[in-house]
Each structure stands twice: as structure tokens, then as C-alpha cells.
Residue, then its C-alpha position, 0 to 999 in steps of 0.5 A: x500500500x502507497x502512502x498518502x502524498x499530501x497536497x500543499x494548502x496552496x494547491x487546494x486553494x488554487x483548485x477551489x479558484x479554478x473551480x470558481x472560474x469555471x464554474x463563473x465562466x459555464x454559467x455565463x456560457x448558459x446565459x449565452x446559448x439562451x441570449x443566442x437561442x432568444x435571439x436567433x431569428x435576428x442572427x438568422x436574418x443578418x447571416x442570411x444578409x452576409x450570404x446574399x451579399x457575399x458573392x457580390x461583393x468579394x466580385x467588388x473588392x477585385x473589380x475595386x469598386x467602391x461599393x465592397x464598402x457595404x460590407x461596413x454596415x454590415x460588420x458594425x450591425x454584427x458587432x453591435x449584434x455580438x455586444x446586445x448578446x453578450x452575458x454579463x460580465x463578459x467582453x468580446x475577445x480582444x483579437x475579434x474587436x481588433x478585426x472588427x475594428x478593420x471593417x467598422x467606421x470605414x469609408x471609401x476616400x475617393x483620394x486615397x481609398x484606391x490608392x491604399x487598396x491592397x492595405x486598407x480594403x482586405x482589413x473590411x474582408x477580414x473583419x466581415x468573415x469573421x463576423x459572418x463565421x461567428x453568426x453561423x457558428x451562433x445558429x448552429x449553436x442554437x440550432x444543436x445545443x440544448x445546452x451548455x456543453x461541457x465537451x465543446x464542438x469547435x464552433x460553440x468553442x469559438x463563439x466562447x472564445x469570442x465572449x472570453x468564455x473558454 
């Protein structure tokens, strides 16, 4: 028979608080699905927008057409979206609102726009594929989940990811 090993105090009480975080962050993640569930005609409808729309205007951005600049709408209505839902308590993930940031506020500058093309447009592309990545993940999230997992398919873990909930 083994003898018992002793755990240091210490590791008990960093155990309790990974417990509690978890525990913080799970609850939240409850509270997430069901804004996300609450809110899934909205999500629907604005995915269904970015799709529709896609086609055109990735066509625009290579024909350098000043009407790519739609996606910008877009983006902030999905941002916006991201934040309505968010649980309390929690922030969008920091590299997400760098994206966003890409693609939100943006207008084209008849003087430098087509100019700067290659360095300024593909930031609004980057910003409106991941906000659309994030509303299909949310609507198969509402659409599969009927609950919280505590085994995450990839896309729920990344709509966590984006609330800083994993």
C-alpha cells in the first residue's frame, strides 16, 4: 500500500479558484446559448444578409469598386449584434474587436481609398468573415445545443472564445 502524498494548502486553494472560474465562466456560457437561442431569428436574418451579399461583393473588392464598402454596415450591425448578446460580465475577445475594428467606421476616400487598396480594403474582408463565421457558428449553436456543453464542438468553442468564455 502507497502512502498518502499530501497536497500543499496552496494547491487546494488554487483548485477551489479554478473551480470558481469555471464554474463563473459555464454559467455565463448558459446565459449565452439562451441570449443566442432568444435571439436567433435576428442572427438568422443578418447571416442570411452576409450570404446574399457575399458573392457580390468579394466580385467588388477585385473589380475595386467602391461599393465592397457595404460590407461596413454590415460588420458594425454584427458587432453591435455580438455586444446586445453578450452575458454579463463578459467582453468580446480582444483579437475579434481588433478585426472588427478593420471593417467598422470605414469609408471609401475617393483620394486615397484606391490608392491604399491592397492595405486598407482586405482589413473590411477580414473583419466581415469573421463576423459572418461567428453568426453561423451562433445558429448552429442554437440550432444543436440544448445546452451548455461541457465537451465543446469547435464552433460553440469559438463563439466562447469570442465572449472570453473558454
Amino acid at each position: 500500500m502507497l502512502p498518502e502524498i499530501k497536497r500543499p494548502k496552496e494547491h487546494d486553494e488554487l483548485l477551489k479558484r479554478l473551480n470558481e472560474e469555471f464554474e463563473i465562466k459555464h454559467k455565463r456560457s448558459i446565459e449565452l446559448l439562451s441570449n443566442i437561442k432568444s435571439e436567433r431569428e435576428r442572427i438568422s436574418r443578418l447571416l442570411n444578409r452576409f450570404k446574399s451579399q457575399e458573392p457580390d461583393l468579394i466580385y467588388r473588392f477585385y473589380h475595386q469598386s467602391f461599393k465592397v464598402f457595404i460590407m461596413v454596415p454590415l460588420i458594425e450591425q454584427a458587432d453591435k449584434l455580438f455586444r446586445d448578446i453578450a452575458p454579463e460580465g463578459s467582453e468580446i475577445n480582444s483579437w475579434y474587436g481588433l478585426i472588427a475594428k478593420g471593417g467598422i467606421g470605414k469609408a471609401f476616400d475617393e483620394q486615397t481609398t484606391n490608392e491604399n487598396w491592397l492595405s486598407e480594403v482586405p482589413q473590411i474582408l477580414l473583419a466581415f468573415w469573421n463576423a459572418k463565421y461567428f453568426l453561423e457558428q451562433m445558429t448552429v449553436a442554437a440550432d444543436e445545443l440544448n445546452e451548455a456543453p461541457m465537451t465543446l464542438p469547435s464552433g460553440w468553442a469559438a463563439v466562447l472564445y469570442l465572449y472570453g468564455l473558454r
